[in-house]
PDB file of N, CA, C and O in Angstrom:
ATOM      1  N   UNK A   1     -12.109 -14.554  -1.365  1.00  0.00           N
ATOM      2  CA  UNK A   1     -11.209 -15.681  -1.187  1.00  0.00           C
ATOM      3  C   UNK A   1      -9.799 -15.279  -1.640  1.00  0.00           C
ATOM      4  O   UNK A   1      -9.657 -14.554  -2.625  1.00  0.00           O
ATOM      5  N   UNK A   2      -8.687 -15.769  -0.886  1.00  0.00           N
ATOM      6  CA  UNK A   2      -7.184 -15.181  -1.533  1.00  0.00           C
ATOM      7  C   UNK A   2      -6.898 -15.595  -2.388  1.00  0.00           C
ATOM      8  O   UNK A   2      -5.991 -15.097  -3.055  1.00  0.00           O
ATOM      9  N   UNK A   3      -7.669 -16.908  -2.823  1.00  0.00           N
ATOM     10  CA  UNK A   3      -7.051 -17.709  -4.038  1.00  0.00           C
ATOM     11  C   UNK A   3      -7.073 -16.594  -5.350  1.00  0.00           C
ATOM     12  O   UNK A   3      -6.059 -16.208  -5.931  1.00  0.00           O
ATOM     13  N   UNK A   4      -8.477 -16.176  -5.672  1.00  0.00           N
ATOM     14  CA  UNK A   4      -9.029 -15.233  -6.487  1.00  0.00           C
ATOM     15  C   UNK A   4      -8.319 -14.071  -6.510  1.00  0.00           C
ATOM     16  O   UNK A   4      -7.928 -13.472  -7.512  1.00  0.00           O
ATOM     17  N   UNK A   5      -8.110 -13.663  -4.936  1.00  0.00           N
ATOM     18  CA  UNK A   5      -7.487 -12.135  -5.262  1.00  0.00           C
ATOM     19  C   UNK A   5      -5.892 -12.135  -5.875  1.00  0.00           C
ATOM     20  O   UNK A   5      -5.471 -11.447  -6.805  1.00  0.00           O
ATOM     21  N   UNK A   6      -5.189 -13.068  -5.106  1.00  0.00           N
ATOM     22  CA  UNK A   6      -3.909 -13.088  -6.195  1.00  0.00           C
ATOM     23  C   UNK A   6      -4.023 -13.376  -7.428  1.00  0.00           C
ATOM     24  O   UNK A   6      -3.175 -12.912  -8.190  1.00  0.00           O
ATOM     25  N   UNK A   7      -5.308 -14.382  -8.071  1.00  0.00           N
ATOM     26  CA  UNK A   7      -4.568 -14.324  -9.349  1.00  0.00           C
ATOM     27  C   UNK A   7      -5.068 -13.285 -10.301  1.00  0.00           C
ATOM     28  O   UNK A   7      -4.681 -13.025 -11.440  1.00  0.00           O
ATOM     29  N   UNK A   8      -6.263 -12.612  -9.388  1.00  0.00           N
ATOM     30  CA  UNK A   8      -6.534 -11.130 -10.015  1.00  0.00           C
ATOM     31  C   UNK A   8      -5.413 -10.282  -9.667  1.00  0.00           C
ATOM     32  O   UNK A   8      -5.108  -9.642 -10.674  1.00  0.00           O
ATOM     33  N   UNK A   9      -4.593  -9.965  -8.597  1.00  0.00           N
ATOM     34  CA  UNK A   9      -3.776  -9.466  -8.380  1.00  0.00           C
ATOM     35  C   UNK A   9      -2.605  -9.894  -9.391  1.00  0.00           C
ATOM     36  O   UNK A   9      -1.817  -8.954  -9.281  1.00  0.00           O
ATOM     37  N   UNK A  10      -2.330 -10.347  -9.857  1.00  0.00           N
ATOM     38  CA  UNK A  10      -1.130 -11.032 -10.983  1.00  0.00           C
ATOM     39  C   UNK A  10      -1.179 -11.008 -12.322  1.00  0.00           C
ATOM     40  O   UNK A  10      -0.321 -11.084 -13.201  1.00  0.00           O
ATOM     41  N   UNK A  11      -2.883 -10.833 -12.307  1.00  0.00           N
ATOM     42  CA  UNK A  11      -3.277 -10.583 -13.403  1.00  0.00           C
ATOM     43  C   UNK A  11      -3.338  -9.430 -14.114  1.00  0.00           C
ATOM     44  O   UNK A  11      -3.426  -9.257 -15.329  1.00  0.00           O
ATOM     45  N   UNK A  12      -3.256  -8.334 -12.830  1.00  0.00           N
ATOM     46  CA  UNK A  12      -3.361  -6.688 -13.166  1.00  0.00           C
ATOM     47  C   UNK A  12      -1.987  -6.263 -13.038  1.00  0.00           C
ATOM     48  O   UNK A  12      -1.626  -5.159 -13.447  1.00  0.00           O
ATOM     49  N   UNK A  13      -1.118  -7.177 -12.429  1.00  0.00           N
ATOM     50  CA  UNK A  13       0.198  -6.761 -12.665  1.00  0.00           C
ATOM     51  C   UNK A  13       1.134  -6.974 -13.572  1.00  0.00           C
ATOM     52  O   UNK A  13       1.998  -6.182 -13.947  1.00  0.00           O
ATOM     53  N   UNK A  14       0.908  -8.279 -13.987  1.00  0.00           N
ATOM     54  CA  UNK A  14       1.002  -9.028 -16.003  1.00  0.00           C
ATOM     55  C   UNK A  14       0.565  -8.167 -16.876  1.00  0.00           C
ATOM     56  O   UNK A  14       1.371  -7.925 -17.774  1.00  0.00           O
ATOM     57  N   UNK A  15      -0.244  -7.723 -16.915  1.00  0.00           N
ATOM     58  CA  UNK A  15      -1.298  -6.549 -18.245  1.00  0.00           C
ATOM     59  C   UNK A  15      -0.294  -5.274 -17.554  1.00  0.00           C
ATOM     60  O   UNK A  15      -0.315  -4.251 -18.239  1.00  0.00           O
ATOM     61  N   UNK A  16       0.308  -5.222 -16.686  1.00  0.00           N
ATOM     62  CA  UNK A  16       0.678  -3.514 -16.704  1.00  0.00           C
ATOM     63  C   UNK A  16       2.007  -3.342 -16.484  1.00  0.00           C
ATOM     64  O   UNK A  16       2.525  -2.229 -16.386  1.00  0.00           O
ATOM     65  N   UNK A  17       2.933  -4.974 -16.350  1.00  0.00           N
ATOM     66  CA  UNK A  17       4.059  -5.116 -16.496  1.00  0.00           C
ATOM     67  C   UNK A  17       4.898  -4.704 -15.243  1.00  0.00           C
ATOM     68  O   UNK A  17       6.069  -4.336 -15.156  1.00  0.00           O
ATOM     69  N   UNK A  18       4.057  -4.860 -14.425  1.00  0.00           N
ATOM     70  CA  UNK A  18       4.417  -5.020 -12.895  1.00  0.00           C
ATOM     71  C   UNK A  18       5.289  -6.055 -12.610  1.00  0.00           C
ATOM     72  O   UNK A  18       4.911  -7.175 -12.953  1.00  0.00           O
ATOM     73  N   UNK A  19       6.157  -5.973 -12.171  1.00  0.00           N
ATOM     74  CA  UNK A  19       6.840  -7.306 -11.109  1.00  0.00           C
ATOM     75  C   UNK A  19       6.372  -7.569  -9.691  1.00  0.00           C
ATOM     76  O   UNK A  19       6.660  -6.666  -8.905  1.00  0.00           O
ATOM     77  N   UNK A  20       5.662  -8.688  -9.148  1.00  0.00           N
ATOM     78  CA  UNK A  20       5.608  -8.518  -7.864  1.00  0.00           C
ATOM     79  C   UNK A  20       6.587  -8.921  -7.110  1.00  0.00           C
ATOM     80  O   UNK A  20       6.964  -9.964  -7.644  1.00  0.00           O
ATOM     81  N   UNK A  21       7.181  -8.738  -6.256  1.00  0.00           N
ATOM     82  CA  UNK A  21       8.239  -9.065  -5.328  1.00  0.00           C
ATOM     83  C   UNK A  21       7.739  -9.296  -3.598  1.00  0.00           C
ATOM     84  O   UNK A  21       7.541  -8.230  -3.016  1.00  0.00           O
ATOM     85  N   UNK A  22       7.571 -10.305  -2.932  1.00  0.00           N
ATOM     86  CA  UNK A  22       6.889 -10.623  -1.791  1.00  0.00           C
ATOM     87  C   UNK A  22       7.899 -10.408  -0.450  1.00  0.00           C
ATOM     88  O   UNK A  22       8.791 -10.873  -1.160  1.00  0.00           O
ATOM     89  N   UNK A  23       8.391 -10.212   0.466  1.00  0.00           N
ATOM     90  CA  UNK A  23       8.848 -10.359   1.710  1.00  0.00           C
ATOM     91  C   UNK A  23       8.882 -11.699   1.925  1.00  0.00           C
ATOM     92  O   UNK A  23       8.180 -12.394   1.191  1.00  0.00           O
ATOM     93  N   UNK A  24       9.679 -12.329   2.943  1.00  0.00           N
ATOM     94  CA  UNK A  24       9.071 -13.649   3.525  1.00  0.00           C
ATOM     95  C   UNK A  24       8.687 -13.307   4.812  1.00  0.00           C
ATOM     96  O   UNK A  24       9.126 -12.518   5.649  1.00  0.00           O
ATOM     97  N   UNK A  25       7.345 -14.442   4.751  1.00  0.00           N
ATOM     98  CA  UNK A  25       6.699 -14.321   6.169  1.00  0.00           C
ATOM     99  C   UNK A  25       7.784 -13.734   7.374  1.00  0.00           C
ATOM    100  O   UNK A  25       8.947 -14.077   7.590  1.00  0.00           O
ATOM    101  N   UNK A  26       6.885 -12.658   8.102  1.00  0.00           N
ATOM    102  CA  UNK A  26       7.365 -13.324   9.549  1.00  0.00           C
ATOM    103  C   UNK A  26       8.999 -12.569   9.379  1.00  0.00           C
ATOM    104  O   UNK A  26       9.922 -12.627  10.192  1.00  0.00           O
ATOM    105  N   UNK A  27       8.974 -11.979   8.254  1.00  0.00           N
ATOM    106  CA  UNK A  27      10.661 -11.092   7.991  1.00  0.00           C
ATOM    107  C   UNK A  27      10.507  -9.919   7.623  1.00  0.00           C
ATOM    108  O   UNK A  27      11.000  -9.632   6.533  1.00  0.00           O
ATOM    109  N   UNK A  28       9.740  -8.785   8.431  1.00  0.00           N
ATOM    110  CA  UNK A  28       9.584  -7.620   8.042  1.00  0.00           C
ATOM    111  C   UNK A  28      10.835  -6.812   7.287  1.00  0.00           C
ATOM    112  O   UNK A  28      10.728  -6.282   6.181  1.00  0.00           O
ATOM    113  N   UNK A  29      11.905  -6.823   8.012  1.00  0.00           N
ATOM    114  CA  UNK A  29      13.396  -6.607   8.010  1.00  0.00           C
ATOM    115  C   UNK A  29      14.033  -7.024   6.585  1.00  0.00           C
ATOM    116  O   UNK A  29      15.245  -6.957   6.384  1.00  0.00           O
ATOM    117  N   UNK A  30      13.025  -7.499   5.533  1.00  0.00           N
ATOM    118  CA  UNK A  30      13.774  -7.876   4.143  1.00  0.00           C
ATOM    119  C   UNK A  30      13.675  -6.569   3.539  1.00  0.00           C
ATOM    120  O   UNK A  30      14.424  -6.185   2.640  1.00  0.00           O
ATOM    121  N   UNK A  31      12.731  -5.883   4.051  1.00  0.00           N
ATOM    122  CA  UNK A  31      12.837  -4.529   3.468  1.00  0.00           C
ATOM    123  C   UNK A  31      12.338  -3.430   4.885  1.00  0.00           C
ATOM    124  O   UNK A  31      11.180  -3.169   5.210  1.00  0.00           O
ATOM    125  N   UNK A  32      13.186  -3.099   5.322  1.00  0.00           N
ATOM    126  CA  UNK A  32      12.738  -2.136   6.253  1.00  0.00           C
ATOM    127  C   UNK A  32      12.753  -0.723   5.842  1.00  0.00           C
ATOM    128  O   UNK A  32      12.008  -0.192   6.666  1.00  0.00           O
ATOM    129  N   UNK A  33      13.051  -0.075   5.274  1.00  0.00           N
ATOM    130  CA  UNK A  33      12.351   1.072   4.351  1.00  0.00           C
ATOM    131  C   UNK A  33      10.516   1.329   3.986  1.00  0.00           C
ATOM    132  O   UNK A  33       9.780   2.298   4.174  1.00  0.00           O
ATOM    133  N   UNK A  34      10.247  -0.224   3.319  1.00  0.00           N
ATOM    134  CA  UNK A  34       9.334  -0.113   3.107  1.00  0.00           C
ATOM    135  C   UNK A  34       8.016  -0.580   4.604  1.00  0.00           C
ATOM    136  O   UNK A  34       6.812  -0.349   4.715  1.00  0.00           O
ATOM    137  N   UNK A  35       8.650  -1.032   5.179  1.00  0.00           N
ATOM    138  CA  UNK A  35       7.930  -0.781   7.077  1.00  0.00           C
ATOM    139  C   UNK A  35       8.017   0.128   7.454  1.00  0.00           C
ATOM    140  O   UNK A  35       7.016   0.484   8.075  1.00  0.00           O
ATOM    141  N   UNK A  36       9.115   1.096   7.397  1.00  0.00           N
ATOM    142  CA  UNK A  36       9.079   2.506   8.053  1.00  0.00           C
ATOM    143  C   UNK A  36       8.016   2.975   7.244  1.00  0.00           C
ATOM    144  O   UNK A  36       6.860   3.226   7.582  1.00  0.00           O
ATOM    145  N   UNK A  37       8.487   3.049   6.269  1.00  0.00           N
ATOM    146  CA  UNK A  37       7.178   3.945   5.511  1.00  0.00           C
ATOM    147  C   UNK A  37       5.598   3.886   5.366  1.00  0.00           C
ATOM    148  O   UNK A  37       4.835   4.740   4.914  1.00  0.00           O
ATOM    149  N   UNK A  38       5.309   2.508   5.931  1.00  0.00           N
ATOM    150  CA  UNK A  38       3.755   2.178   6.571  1.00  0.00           C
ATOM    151  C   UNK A  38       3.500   2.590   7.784  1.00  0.00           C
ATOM    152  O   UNK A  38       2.400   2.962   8.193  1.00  0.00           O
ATOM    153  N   UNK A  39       4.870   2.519   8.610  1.00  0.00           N
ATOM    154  CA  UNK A  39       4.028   3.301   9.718  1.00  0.00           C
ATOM    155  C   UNK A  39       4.202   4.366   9.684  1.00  0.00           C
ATOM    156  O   UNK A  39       3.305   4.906  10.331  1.00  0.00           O
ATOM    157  N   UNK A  40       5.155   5.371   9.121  1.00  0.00           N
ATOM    158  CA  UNK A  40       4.899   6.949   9.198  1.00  0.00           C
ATOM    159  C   UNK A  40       3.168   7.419   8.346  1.00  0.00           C
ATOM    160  O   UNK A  40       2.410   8.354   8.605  1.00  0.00           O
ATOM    161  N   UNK A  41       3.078   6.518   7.500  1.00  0.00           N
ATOM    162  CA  UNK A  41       1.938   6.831   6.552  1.00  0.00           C
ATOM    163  C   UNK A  41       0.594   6.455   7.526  1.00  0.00           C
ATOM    164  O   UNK A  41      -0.353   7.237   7.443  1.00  0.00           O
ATOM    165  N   UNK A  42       0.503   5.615   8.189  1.00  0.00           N
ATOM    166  CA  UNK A  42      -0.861   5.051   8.889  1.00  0.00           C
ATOM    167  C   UNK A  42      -1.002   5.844  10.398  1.00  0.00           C
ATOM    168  O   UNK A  42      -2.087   6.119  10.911  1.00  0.00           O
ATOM    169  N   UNK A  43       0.747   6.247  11.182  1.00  0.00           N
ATOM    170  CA  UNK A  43       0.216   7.276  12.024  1.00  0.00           C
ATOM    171  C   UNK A  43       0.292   8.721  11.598  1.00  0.00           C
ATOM    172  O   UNK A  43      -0.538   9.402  12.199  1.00  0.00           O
ATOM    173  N   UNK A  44       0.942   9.311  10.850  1.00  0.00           N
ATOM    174  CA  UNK A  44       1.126  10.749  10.520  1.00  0.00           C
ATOM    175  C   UNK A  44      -0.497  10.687   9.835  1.00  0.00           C
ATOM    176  O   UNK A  44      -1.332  11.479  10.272  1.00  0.00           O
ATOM    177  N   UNK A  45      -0.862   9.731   8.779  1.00  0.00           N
ATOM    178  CA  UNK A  45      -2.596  10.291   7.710  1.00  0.00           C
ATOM    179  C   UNK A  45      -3.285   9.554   7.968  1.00  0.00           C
ATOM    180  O   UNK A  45      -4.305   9.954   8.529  1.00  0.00           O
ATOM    181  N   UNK A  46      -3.125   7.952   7.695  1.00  0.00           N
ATOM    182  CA  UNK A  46      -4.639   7.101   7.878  1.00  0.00           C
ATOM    183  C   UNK A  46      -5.195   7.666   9.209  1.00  0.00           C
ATOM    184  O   UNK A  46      -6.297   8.215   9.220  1.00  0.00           O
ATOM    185  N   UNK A  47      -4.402   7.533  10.403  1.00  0.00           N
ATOM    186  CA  UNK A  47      -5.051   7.730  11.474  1.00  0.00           C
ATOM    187  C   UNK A  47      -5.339   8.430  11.935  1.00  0.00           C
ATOM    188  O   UNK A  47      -6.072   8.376  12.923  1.00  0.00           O
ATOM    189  N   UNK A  48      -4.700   9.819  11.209  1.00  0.00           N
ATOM    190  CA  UNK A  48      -5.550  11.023  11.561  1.00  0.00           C
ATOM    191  C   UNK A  48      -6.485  11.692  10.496  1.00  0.00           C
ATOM    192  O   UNK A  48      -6.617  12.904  10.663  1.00  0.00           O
ATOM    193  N   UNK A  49      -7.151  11.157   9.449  1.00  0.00           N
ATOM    194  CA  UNK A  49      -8.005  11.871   8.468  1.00  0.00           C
ATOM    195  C   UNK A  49      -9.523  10.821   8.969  1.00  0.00           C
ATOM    196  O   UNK A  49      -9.363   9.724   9.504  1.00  0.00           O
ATOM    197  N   UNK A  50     -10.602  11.270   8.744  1.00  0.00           N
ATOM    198  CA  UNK A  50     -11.273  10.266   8.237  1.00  0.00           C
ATOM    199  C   UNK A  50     -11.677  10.887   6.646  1.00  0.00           C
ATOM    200  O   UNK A  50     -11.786  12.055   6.274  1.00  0.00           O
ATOM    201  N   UNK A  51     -11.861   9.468   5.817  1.00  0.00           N
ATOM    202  CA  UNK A  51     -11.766   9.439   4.464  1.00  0.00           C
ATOM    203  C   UNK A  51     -13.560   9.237   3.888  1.00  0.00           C
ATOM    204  O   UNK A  51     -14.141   8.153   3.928  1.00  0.00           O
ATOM    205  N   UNK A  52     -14.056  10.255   3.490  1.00  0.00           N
ATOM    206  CA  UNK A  52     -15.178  10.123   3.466  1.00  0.00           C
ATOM    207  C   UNK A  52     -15.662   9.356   1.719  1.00  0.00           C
ATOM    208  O   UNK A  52     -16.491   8.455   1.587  1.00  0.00           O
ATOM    209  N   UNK A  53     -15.071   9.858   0.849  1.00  0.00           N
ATOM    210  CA  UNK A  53     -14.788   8.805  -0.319  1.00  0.00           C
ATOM    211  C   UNK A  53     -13.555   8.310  -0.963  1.00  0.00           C
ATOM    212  O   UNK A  53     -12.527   8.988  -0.964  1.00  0.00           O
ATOM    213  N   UNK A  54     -13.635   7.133  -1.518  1.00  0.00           N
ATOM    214  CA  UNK A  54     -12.177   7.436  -2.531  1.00  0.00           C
ATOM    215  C   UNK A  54     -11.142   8.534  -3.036  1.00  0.00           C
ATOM    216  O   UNK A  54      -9.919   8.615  -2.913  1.00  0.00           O
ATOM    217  N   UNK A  55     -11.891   9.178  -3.521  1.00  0.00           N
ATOM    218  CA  UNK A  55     -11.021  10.583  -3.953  1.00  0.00           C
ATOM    219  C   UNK A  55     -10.762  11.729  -3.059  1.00  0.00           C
ATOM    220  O   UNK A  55      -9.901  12.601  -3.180  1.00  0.00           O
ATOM    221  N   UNK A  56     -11.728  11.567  -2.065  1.00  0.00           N
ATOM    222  CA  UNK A  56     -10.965  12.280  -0.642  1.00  0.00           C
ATOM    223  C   UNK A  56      -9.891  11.911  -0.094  1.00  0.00           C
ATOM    224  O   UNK A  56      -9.186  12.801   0.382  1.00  0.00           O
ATOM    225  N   UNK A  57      -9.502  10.697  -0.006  1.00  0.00           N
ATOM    226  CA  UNK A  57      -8.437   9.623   0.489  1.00  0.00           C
ATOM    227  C   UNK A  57      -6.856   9.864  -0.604  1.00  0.00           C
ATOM    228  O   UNK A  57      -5.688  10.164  -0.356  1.00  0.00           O
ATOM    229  N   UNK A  58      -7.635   9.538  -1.855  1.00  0.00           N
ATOM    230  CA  UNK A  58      -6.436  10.250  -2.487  1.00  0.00           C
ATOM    231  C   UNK A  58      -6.124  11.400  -2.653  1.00  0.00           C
ATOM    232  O   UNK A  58      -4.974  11.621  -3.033  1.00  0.00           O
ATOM    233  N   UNK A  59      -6.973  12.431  -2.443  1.00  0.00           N
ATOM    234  CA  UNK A  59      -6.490  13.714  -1.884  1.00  0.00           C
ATOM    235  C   UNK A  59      -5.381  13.990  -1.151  1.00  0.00           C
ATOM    236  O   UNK A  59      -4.288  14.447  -1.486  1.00  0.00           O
ATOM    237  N   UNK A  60      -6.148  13.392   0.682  1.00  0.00           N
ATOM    238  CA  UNK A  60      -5.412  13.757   1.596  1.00  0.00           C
ATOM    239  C   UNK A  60      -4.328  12.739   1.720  1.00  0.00           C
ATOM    240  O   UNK A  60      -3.834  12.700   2.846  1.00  0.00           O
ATOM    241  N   UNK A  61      -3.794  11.837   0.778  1.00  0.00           N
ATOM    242  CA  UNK A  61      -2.952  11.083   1.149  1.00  0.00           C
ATOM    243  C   UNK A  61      -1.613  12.073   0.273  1.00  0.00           C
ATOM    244  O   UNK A  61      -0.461  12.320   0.631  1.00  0.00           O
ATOM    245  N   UNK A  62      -2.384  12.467  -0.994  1.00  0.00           N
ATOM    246  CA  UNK A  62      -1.078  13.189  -1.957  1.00  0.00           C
ATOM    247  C   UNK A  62      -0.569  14.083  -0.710  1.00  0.00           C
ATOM    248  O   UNK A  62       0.372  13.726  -0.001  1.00  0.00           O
ATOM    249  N   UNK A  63      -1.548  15.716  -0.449  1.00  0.00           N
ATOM    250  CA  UNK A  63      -1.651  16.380   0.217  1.00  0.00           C
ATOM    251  C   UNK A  63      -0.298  15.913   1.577  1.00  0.00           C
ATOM    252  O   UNK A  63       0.570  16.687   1.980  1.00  0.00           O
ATOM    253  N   UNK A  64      -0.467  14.704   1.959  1.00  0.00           N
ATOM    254  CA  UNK A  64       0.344  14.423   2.704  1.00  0.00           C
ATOM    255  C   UNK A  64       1.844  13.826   2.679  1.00  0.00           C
ATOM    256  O   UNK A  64       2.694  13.713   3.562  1.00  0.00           O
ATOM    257  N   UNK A  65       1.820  13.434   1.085  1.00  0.00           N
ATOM    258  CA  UNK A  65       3.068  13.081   0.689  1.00  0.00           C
ATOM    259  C   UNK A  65       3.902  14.235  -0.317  1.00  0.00           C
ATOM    260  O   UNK A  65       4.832  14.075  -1.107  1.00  0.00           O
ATOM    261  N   UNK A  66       3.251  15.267   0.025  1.00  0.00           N
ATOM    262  CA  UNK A  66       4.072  16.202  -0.801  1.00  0.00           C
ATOM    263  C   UNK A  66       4.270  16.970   0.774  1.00  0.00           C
ATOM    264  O   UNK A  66       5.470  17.130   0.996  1.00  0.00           O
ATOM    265  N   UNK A  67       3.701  17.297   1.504  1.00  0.00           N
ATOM    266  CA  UNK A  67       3.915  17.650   3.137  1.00  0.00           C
ATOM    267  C   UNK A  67       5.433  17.071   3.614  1.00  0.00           C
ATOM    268  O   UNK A  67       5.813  17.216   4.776  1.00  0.00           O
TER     269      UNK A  67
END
């Protein structure tokens, strides 16, 4: 349920002194840096690895951000 996951999500970001900062709907363009950088990341690695566990994934994701 989303209700749960944000306030677990808020909750792990409170304990670690995170700020969250949201976009508004429907306004990709409040930060377009951080859009470019989802799609270079999902077509350059997600979509070309398959990720057979967790720590494979963070492998080939470092692997790909030091690339």
């Amino acid at each position: 349920m989303p209700k749960f996951i944000s306030r677990d999500m808020d909750l792990w970001a409170y304990q670690r002194g995170v700020t969250l900062d949201f976009s508004r709907p429907g306004k990709p363009t409040d930060n377009a840096f951080i859009e470019a950088f989802n799609s270079k990341l999902r077509s350059e690695c997600l979509n070309a690895h398959w990720f057979m566990t967790q720590e494979d994934a963070c492998e080939k994701i470092e692997d790909w951000l030091r690339y």
